[in-house]
C-alpha positions as CSV (number, residue, x, y, z in Angstrom):
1,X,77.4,106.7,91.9
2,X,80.8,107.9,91.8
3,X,82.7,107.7,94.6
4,X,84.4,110.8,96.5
5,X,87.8,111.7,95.4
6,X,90.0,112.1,97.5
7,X,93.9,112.5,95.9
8,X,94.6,113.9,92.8
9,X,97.8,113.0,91.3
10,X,99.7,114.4,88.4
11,X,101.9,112.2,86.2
12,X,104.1,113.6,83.8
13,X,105.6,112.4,80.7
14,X,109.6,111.9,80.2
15,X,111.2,115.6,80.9
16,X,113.6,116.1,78.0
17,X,116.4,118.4,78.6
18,X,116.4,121.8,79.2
19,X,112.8,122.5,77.0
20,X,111.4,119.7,79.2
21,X,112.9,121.8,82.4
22,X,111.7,124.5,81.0
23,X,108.1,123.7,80.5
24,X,107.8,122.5,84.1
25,X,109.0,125.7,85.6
26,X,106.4,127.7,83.5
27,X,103.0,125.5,83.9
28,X,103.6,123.2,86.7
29,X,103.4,125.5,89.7
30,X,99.8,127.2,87.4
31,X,98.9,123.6,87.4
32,X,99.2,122.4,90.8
33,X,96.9,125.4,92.3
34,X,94.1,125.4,89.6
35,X,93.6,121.3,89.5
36,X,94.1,121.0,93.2
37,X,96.9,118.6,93.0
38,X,98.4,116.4,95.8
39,X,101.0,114.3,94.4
40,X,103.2,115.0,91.0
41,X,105.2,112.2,89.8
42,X,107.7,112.8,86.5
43,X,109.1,110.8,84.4
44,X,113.1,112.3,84.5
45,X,115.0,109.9,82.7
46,X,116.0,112.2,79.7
47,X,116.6,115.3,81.8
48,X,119.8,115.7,81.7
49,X,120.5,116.7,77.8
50,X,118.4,113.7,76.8
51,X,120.4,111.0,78.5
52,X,120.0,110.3,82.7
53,X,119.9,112.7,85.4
54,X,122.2,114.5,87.6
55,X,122.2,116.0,91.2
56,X,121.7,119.3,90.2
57,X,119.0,119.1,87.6
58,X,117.2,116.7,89.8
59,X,116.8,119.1,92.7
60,X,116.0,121.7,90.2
61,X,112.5,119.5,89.3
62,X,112.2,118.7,92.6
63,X,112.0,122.5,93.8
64,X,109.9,123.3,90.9
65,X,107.1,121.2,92.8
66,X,107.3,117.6,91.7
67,X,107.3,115.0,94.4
68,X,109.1,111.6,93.1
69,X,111.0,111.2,90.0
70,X,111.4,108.0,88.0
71,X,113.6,106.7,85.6
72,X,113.9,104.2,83.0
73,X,116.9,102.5,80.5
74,X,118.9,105.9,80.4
75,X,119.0,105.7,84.3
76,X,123.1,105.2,84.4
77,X,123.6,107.5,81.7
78,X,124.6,110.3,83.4
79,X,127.5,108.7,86.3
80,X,125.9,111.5,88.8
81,X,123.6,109.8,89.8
82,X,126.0,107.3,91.6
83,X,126.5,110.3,94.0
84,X,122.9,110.4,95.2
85,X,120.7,107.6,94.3
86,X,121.3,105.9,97.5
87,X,120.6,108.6,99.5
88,X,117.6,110.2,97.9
89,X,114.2,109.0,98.5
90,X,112.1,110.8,96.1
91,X,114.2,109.2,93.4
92,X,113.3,105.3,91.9
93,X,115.2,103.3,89.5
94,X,114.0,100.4,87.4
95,X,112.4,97.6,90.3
96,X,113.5,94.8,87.8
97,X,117.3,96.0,87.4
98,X,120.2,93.1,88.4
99,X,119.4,93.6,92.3
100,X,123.3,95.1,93.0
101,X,122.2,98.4,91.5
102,X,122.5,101.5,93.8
103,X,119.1,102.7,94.4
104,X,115.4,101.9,94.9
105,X,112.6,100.4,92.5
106,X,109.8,102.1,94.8
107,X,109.7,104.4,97.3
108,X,106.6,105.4,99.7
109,X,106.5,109.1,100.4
110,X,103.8,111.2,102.6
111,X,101.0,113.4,100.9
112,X,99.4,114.7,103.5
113,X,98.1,112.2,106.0
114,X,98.0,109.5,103.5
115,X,100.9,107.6,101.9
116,X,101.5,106.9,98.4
117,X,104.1,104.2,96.8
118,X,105.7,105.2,93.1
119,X,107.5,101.8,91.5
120,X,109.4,102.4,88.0
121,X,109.4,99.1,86.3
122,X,111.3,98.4,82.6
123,X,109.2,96.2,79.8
124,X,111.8,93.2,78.7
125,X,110.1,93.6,74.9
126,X,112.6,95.4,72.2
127,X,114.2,96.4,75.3
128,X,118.1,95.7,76.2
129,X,119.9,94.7,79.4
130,X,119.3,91.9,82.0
131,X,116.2,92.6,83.6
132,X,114.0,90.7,85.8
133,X,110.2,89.7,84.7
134,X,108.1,93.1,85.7
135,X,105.0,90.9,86.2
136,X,107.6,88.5,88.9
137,X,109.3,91.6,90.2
138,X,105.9,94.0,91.3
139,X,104.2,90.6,92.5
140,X,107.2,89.9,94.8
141,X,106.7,93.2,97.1
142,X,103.4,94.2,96.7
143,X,102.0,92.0,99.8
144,X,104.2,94.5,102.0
145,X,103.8,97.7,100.0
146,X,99.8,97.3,100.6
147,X,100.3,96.7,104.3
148,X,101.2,100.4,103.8
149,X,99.1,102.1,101.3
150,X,96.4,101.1,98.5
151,X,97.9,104.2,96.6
152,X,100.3,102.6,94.3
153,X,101.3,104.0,91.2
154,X,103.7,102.4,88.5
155,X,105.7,104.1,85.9
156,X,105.7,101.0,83.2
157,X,108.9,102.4,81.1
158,X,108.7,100.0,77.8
159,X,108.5,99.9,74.2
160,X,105.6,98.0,73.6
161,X,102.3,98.6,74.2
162,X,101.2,95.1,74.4
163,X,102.9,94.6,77.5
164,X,102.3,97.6,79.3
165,X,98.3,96.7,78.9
166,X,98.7,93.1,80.0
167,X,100.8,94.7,83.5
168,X,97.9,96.8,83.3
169,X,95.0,94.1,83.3
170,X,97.1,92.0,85.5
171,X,97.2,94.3,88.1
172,X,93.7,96.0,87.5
173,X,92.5,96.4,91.1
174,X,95.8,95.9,93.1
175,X,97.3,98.9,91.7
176,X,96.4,102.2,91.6
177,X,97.5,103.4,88.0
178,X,99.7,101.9,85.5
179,X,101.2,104.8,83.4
180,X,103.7,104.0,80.7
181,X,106.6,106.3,79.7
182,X,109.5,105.6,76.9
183,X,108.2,106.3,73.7
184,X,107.4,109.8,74.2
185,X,104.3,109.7,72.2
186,X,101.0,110.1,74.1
187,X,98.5,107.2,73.4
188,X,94.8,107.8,73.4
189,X,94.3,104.7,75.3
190,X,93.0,106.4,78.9
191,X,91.2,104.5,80.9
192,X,90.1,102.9,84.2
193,X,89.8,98.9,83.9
194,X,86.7,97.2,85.6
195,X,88.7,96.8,89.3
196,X,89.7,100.2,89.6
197,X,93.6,100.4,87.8
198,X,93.8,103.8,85.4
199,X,95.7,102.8,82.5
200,X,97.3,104.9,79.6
201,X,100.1,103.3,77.3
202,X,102.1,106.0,77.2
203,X,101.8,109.5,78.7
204,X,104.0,111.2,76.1
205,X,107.1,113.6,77.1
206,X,107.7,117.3,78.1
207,X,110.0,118.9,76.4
208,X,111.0,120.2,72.7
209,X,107.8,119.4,70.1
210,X,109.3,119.8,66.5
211,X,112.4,117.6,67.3
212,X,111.7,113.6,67.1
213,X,111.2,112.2,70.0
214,X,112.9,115.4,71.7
215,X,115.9,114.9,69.9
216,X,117.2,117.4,66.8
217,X,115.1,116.3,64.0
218,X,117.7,116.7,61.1
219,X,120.2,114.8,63.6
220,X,117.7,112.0,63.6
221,X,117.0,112.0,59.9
222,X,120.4,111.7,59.0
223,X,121.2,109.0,61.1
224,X,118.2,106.9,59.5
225,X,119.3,107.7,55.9
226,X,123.0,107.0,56.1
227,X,122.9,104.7,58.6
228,X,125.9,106.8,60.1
229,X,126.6,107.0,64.0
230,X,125.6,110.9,64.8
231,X,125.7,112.4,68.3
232,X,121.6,113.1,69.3
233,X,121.2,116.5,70.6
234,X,117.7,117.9,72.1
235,X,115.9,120.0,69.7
236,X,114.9,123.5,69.9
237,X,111.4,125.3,68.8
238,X,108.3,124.7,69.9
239,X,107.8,122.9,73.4
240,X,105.0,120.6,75.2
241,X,104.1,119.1,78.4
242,X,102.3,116.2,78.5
243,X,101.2,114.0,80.9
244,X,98.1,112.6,83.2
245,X,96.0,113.8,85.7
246,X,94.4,110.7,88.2
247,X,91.4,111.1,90.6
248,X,92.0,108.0,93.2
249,X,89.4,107.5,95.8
250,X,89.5,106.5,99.2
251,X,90.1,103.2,98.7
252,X,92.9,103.7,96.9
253,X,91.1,102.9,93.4
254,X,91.4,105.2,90.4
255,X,87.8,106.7,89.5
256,X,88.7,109.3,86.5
257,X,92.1,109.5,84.3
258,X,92.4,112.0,81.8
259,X,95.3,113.7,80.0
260,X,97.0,117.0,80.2
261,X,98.5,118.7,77.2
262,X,100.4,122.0,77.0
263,X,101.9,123.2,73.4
264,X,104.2,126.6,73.8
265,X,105.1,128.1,70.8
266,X,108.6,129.1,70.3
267,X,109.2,133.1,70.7
């Protein structure tokens, strides 16, 4: 029998620019109401023209109705956030980041009467920087954040899938949902795992839809064939909004996961 829901939670894919912004303001609010929605998280890493985040743009999502934003390997892109990161507790940077860096890897906010703990962890595969093991880095904290809540969800932002399904599997059951971000392509790969973990490589991005990867697609193409350096801009056109939508139960254990796609065609 399946067990009583009793959270719903929305994840959404990297917001790219202003489409990305753009796209939230029009379905996000519709969204919300009609699924019954408790908790949104958003992926807001390339907000800010593609690259970081700022103060302003970040209350902007927040006042459109999502309740935690997390980052990834553009998080010090955009200096601004220097100014807030500290203080701002719907915001989480990479866990797995040298541990002097402004900010926190998780934070625990209120939904309601229950409590729910968002953690942004970056894969070490193809990826640059000097980063911690996500496997070591989750393990080391999540004694204390399950003295809290069960409801724990991780934004896995890495370019390989491989290693976002073995965080996956190696967590199925102590976590709530492992949801990757970074390639901006949604993988058909939803699912929950035997103890209870919803899984999905990669939940895709919001934001432009004929660009690559959000970015200006003749930009991009030029870059490839020349092998010249070229400044990426975000794209125009059509626009999307991609993401996941999670049914946890009272337990704290996942018991749907499917995914949420919006195309807006460009007036």
């Amino acid at each position: 029998m399946k067990k009583e829901v009793v959270m719903r939670v929305l994840f959404i894919g990297d917001v790219v620019g202003k489409p990305g912004r753009i796209m939230l303001e029009k379905y996000l609010p519709e969204l919300i109401d009609n699924e019954k929605i408790d908790c949104v998280i958003a992926n807001g890493e390339n907000a800010a023209a593609g690259v970081g985040i700022n103060k302003k743009i970040f209350q902007e999502i927040i006042n459109i109705g999502v309740d935690v934003v997390t980052m990834g390997n553009h998080v010090w892109d955009n200096k601004d956030i220097f100014q807030f990161i500290d203080r701002e507790p719907r915001l989480v940077r990479p866990l797995n980041l040298p541990p002097e860096s402004p900010g926190k890897g998780y934070q625990i906010i209120s939904v309601g009467e229950k409590k729910i703990a968002v953690i942004n962890v970056l894969g070490t595969i193809f990826m640059n920087g000097n980063l911690a093991c996500p496997f070591h880095s989750v393990e080391s904290l999540l004694k204390e954040i399950r003295e809290i809540t069960p409801y724990i969800f991780v934004d896995f932002h890495g370019e390989a899938t491989s290693e976002k399904l073995a965080f996956g599997w190696y967590f199925d059951g102590r976590v709530t949902a492992v949801i990757g971000t970074h390639t901006h392509v949604p993988t058909a790969d939803s699912r929950i795992l035997p103890r209870g973990t919803a899984l999905q490589c990669d939940a895709g991005m919001t934001g432009p839809l004929d660009g690559i990867l959000g970015m200006d697609r003749d930009i991009v193409i030029k870059r490839l064939v020349t092998g010249l350096p070229e400044r990426f801009q975000v794209a125009s056109g059509d626009m999307q909004l991609n993401g996941v939508m999670i049914d946890c139960d009272d337990n704290g254990k996942s018991v749907d996961i499917r995914r949420v796609g919006i195309i807006q065609p460009s007036i």
